[in-house]
C-alpha positions as CSV (number, residue, x, y, z in Angstrom):
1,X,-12.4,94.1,4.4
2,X,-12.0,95.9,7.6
3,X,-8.8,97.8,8.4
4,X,-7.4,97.6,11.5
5,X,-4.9,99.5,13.4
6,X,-1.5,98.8,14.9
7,X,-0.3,100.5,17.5
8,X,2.7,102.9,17.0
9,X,6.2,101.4,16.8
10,X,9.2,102.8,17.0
11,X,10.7,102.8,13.0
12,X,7.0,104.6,12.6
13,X,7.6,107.4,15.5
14,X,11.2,107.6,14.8
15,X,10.0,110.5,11.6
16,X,8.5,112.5,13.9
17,X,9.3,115.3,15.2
18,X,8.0,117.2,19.0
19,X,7.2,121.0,18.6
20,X,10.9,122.4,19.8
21,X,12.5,120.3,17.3
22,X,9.8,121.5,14.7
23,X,9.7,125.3,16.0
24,X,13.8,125.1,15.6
25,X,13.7,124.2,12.4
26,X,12.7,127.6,10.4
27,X,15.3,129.6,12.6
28,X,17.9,127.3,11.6
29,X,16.8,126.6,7.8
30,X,16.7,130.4,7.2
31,X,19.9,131.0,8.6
32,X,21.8,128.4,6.2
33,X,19.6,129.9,3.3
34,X,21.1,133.6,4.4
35,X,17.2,134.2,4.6
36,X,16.8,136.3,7.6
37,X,14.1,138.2,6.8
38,X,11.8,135.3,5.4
39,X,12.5,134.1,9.6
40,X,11.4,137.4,10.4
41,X,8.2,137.0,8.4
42,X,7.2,133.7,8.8
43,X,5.5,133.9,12.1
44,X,3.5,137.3,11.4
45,X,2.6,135.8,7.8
46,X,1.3,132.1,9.5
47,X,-1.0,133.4,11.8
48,X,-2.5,136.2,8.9
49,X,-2.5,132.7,6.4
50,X,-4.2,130.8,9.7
51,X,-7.3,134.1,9.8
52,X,-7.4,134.5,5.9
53,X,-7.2,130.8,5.2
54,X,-4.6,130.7,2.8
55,X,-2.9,128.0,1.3
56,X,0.1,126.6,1.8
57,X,1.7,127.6,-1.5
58,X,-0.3,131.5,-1.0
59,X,2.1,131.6,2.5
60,X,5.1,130.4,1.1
61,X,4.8,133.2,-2.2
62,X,4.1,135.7,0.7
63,X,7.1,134.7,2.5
64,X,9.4,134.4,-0.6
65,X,8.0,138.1,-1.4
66,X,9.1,139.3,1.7
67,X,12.7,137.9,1.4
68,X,13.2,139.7,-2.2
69,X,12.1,142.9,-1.5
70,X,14.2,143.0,1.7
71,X,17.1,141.9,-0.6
72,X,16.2,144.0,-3.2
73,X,16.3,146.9,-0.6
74,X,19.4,146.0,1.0
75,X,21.3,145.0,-1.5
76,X,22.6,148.3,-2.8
77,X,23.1,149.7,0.8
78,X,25.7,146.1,1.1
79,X,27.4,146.7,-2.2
80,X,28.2,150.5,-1.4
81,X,28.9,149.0,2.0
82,X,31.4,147.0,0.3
83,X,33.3,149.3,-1.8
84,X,33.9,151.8,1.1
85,X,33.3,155.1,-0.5
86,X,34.3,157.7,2.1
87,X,30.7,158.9,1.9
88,X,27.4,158.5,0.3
89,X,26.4,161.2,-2.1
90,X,22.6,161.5,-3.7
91,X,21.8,163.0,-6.9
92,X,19.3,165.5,-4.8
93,X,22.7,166.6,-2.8
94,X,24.5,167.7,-6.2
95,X,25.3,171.2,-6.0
96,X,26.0,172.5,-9.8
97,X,27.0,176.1,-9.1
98,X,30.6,173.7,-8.6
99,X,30.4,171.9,-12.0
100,X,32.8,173.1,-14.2
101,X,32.3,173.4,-18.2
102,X,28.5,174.4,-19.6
103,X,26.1,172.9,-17.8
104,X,24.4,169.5,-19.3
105,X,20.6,170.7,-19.5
């Protein structure tokens, strides 16, 4: 039976979307999933996917990567952020000769 076609009517264009709506649509998606660096990714990691061929569920894991290890990175730096410690000291910066008691090691 041959098929034919229809031509396109309006309830069947309606769904689609032109390329400002489509290109809109990650800035706005990342920002109500707090996901700004998987925005900041997404462009460099599509055209890499586009030359290395990847598939579609390779990009999104290399997205998703990119998000959790910026969070994973930034996290601390919000939570000491966030309990306003009047500085930042590293275990490298400790200076024993001003421990008092016997020394631990």
């Amino acid at each position: 039976m041959p098929r034919t076609t229809t031509a396109p009517t309006e309830s069947t264009t309606a769904g689609r979307r032109t390329g400002s709506q489509t290109a809109a649509d990650p800035a706005l998606l990342s920002r109500a999933m707090k996901a700004p660096a998987l925005l900041d990714a997404a462009d460099r990691l599509a055209e890499r996917a586009r030359k290395e061929s990847w598939t579609h569920a390779e990009y999104l894991v290399a997205c998703l990567q990119r998000e959790v290890s910026a969070r994973e990175s930034h996290g601390g730096e919000a939570r000491v952020r966030a309990a306003r410690f009047p500085a930042i000291k590293t275990i490298e910066e400790l200076d024993v000769t001003h421990l008092r008691g016997p020394a631990p090691w």
